[in-house]
C-alpha positions as CSV (number, residue, x, y, z in Angstrom):
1,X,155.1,-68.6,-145.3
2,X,158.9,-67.9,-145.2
3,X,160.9,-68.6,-142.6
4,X,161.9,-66.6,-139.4
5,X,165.3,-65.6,-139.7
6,X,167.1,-65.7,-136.6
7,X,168.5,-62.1,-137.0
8,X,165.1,-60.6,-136.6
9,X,164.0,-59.2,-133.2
10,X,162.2,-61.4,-130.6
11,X,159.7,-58.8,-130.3
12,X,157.7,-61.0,-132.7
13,X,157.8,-64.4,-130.6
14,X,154.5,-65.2,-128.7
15,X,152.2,-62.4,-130.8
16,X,149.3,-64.6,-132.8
17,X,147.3,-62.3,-135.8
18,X,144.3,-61.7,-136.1
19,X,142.0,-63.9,-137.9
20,X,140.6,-62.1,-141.0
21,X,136.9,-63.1,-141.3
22,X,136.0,-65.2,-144.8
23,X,134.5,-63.0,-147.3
24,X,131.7,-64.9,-147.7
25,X,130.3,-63.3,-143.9
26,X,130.7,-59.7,-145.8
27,X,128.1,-60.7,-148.3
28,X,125.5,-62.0,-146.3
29,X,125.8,-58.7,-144.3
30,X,125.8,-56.7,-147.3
31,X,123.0,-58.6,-149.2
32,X,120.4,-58.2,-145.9
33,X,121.2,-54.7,-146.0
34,X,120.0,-54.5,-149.4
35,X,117.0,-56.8,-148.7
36,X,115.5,-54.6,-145.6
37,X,115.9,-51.2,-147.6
38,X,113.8,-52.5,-150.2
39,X,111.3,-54.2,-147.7
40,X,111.4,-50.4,-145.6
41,X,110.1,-48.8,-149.4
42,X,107.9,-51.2,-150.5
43,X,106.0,-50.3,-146.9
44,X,106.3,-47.0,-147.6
45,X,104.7,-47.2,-151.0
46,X,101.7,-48.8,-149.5
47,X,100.8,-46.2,-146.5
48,X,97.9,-44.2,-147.7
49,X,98.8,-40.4,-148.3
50,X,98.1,-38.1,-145.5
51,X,95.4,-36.3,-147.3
52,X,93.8,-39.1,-148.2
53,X,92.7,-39.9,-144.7
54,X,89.6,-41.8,-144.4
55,X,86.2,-40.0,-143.3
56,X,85.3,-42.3,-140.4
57,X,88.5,-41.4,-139.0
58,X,87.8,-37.6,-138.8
59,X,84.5,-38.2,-137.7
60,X,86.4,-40.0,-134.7
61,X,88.5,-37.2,-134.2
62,X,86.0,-34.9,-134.2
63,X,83.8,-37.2,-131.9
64,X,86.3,-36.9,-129.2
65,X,87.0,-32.8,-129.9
66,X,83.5,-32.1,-128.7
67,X,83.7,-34.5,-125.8
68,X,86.7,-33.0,-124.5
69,X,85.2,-29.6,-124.7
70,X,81.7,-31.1,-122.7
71,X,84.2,-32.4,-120.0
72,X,85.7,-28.9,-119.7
73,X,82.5,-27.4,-119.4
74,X,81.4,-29.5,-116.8
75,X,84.7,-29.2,-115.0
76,X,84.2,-25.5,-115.2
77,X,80.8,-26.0,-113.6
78,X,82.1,-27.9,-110.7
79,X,84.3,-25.2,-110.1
80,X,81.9,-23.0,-110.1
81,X,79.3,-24.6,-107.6
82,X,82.1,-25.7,-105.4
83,X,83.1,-22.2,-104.9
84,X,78.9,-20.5,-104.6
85,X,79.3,-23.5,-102.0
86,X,81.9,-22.4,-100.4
87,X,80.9,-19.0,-100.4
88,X,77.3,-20.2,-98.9
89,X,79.4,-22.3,-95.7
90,X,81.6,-18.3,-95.0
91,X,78.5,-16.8,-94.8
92,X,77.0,-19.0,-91.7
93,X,80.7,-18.8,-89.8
94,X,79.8,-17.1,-86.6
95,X,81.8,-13.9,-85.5
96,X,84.1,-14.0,-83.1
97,X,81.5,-11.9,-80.8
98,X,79.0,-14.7,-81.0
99,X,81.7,-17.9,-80.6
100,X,83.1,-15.8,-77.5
101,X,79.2,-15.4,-75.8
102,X,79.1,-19.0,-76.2
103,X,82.4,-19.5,-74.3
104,X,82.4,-21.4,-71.2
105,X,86.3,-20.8,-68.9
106,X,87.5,-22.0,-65.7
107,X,86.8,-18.9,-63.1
108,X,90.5,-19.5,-61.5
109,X,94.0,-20.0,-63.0
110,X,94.9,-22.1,-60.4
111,X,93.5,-23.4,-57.1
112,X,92.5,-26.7,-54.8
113,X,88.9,-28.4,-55.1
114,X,88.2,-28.2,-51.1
115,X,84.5,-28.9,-51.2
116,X,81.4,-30.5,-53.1
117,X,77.9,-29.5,-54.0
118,X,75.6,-31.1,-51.5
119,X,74.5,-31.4,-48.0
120,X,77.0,-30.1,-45.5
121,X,76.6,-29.9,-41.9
122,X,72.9,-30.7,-42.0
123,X,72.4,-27.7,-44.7
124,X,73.0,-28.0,-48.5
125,X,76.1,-26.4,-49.4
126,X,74.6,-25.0,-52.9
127,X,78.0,-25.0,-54.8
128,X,81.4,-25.9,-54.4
129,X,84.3,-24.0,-52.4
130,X,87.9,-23.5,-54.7
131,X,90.7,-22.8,-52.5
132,X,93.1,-20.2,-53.6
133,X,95.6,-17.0,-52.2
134,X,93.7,-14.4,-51.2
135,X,93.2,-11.6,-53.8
136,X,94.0,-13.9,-56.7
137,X,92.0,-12.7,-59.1
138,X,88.9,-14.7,-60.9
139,X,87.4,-14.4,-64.1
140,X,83.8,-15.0,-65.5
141,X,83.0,-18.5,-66.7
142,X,80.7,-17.4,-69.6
143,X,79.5,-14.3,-70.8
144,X,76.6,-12.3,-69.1
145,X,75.5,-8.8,-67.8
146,X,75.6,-8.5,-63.8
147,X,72.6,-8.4,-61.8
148,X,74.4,-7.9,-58.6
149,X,77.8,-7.0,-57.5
150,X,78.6,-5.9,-53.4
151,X,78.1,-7.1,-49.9
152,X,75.7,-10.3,-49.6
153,X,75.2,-11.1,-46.4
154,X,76.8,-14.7,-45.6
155,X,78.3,-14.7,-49.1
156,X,80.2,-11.5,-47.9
157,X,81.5,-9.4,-51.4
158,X,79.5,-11.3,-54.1
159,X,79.1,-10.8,-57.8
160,X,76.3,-12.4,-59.8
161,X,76.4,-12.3,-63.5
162,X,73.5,-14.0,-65.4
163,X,73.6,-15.5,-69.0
164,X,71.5,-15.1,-71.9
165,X,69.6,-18.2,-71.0
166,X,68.4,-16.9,-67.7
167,X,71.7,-19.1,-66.1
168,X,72.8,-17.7,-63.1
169,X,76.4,-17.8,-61.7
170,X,77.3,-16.6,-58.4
171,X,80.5,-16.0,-57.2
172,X,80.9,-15.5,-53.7
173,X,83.3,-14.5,-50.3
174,X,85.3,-12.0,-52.4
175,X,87.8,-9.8,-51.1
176,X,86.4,-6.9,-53.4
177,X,84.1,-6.8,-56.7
178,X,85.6,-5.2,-60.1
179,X,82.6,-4.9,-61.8
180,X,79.2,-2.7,-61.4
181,X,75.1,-3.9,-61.7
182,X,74.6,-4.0,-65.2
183,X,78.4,-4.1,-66.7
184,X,78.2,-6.5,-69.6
185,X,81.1,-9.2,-69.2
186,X,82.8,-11.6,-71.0
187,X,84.2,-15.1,-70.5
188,X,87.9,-15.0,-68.8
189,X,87.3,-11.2,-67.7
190,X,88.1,-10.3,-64.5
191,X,85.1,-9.5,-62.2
192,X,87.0,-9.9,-58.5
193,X,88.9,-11.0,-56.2
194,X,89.2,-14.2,-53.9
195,X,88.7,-13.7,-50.5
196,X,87.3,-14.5,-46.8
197,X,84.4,-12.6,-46.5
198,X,81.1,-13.4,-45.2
199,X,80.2,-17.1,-43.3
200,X,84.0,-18.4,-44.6
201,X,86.2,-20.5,-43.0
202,X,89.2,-19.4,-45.1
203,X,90.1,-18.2,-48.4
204,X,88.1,-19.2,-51.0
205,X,86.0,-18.6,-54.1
206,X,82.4,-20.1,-53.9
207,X,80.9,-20.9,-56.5
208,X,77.0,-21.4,-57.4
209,X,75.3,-22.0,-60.5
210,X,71.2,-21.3,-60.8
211,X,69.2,-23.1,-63.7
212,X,65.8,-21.5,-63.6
213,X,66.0,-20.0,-60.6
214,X,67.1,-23.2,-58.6
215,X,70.8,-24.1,-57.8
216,X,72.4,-27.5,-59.5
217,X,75.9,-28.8,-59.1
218,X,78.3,-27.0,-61.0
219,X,80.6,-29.7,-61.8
220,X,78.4,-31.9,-64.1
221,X,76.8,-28.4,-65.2
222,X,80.4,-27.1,-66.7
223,X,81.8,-30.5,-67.6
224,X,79.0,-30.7,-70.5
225,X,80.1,-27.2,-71.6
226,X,83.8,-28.2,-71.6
227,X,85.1,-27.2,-68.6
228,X,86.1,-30.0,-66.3
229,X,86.4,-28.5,-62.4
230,X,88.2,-31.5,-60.5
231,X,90.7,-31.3,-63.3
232,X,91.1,-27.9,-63.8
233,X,90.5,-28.2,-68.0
234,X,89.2,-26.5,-70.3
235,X,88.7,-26.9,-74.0
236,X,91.6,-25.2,-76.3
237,X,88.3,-24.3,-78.6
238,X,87.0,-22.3,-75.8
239,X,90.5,-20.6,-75.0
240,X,90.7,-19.9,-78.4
241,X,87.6,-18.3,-78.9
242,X,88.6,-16.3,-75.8
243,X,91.5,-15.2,-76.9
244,X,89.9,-13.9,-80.6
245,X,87.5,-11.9,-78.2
């Protein structure tokens, strides 16, 4: 190595080369390259030709062809009864007609529980009093035809509408009735009026229920057909059903 003069620039002080790696690494390299081609075509020149495939193997294939095409079919049958099912569940929906005759509603929108089913005053008090403004309208609890709408002695201006099942609800001390004998009425329709009317002592809707002729408390009587008095609910199936009538 010659010598650094001392008239060359210092821009080569502190710079090291680059070791140049021994030729004897470039062979090896060069040499495995070589080695794993040949190994790569030897492999190749052992794989059996395409066309040549062997007949155990087809008949696999074609094993598995046909039981892809039996699980299609059967899928396709599924489909099928799934659907006849389906169409077998529509056809025993009910109408809206029929859901809306078995609707049971709170007669009033809003009033006071003021008084039981029960003996009162030495007498039985044969359904229970709902206080609310006079000439607030009320609606039928379930659907029926009426068998009596007018004057009714101590129930003053009463309307009586009875259900398909021989029930009988009676709706009593109206201020005035909105509906005729023999109108055919719904649940939440309008058949009167509250009012004070008759033996009252203030305004008030009575209300009686009749199973088979006799009278039974209407509270447990609606509760098990969704309609709870004392709390003033309903069920949102019923108001639906209502509604679609």
């Amino acid at each position: 190595m010659r010598q650094r003069l001392s008239s060359e620039p210092d821009r080569y002080r502190g710079r090291r080369r680059v070791p140049t790696p021994p030729r004897s690494r470039y062979a090896v390299v060069t040499t495995a390259a070589f080695i794993g081609a040949g190994v790569v075509a030897i492999g190749a020149a052992n794989l059996p030709d395409h066309k040549a495939v062997n007949p155990e193997v087809l008949q696999g294939l074609e094993s598995a062809h046909v039981a892809s095409d039996a699980l299609a079919a059967r899928d396709s049958d599924n489909k099928a009864s799934r659907s006849e099912d389906r169409g077998a569940v529509s056809k025993t929906k009910v109408s809206a007609d029929q859901a809306a005759n078995d609707v049971w509603l709170l007669p009033l929108d809003d009033f006071t529980f003021t008084s039981p089913y029960g003996v009162r005053w030495g007498k039985l008090h044969a359904g229970i009093d709902l206080a609310a403004p006079e000439g607030m309208p009320y609606k039928a609890v379930h659907a029926g035809t009426v068998t009596q709408a007018g004057y009714y002695g101590g129930y003053g201006y009463t309307v009586t509408v009875k259900n398909a099942d021989g029930t009988e609800v009676i709706y009593a001390h109206s201020r005035r009735v909105l509906v005729n004998v023999g109108d055919k009425v719904k649940a939440g329709q309008v058949i009167g009026e509250v009012g004070n009317t008759g033996a009252s002592y203030g305004t008030h809707l009575h209300l009686e229920v009749h199973v088979n002729g006799q009278p039974c408390d209407p509270v447990p009587f609606l509760r098990d057909r969704g309609v709870d008095i004392k709390l003033q609910v309903e069920s949102v199936y019923a108001g639906m059903a209502a509604a679609a009538s």
